[in-house]
C-alpha positions as CSV (number, residue, x, y, z in Angstrom):
1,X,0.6,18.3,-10.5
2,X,3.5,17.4,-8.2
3,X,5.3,20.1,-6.2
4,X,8.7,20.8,-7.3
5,X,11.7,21.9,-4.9
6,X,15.1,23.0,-5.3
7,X,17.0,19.7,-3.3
8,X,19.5,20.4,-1.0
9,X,21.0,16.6,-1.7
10,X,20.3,16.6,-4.6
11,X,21.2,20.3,-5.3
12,X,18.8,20.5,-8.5
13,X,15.1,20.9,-8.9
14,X,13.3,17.6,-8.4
15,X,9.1,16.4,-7.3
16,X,9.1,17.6,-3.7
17,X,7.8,15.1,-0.9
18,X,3.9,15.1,-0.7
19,X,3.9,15.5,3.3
20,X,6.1,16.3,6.1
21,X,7.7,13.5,7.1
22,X,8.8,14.4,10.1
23,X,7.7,16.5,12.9
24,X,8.4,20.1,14.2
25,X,10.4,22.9,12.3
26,X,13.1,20.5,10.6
27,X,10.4,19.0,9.4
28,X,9.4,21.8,8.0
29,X,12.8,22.5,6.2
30,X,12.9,19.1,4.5
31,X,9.6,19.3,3.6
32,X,11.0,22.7,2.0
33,X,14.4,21.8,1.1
34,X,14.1,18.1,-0.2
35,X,13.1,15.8,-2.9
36,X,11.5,12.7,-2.6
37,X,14.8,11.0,-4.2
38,X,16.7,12.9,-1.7
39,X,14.6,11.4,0.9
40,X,15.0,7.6,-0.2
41,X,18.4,8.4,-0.1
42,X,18.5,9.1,3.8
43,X,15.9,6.4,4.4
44,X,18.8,4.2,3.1
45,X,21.2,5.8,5.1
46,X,18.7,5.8,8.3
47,X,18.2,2.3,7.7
48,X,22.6,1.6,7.3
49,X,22.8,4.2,10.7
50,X,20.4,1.9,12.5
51,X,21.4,-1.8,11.9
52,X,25.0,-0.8,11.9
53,X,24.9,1.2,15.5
54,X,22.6,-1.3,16.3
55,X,20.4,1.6,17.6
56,X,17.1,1.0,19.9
57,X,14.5,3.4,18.7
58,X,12.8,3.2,21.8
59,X,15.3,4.7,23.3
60,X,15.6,8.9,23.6
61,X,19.5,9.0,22.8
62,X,19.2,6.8,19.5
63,X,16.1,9.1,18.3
64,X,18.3,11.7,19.2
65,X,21.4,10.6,17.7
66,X,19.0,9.9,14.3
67,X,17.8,13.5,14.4
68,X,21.7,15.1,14.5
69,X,22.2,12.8,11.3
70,X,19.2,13.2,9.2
71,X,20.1,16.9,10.0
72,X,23.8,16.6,9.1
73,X,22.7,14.7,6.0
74,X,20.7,17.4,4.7
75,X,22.0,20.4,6.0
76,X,25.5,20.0,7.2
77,X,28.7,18.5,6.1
78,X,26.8,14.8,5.8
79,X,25.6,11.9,8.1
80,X,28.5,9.7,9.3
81,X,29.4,6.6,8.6
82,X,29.7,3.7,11.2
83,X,33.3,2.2,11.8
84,X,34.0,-0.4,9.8
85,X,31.3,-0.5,7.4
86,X,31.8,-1.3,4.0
87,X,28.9,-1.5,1.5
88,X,27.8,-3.7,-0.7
89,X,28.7,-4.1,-4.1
């Protein structure tokens, strides 16, 4: 039987993700906190953050610049979006 969760993002109850997926105690709190929708939606906005800042994971600041989002997405006022971007339709 899947694990259900009240989402943050998604503020209802939805299947909860089968592992943490990241590491340490926000890890922890999404695990907790978030659905598996609500985390396809971040990977699609981690994925938007990273091409359009043209971010170098290998480097510390862009893992930590990652981690302040994926934070803000989920438990703050929402991760931001890059300077002229515009989505597509």
């Amino acid at each position: 039987m899947s694990r259900l969760v009240q989402c943050v993002k998604l503020k209802t109850e939805a299947e909860g993700l089968e592992r943490p997926t990241y590491p340490g105690e926000l890890g922890q709190r999404i695990f907790d906190n978030v659905s598996a929708q609500g985390w396809q939606q971040w990977m699609q906005q981690q994925t938007m953050l990273i091409n359009e800042n043209r971010l170098n994971m290998a480097e510390a600041k862009s893992r930590k610049f990652l981690e302040q989002q994926m934070e803000a997405f989920f438990f703050g006022g929402g991760s931001e979006i890059p300077v002229g971007f515009t989505p597509k339709a």
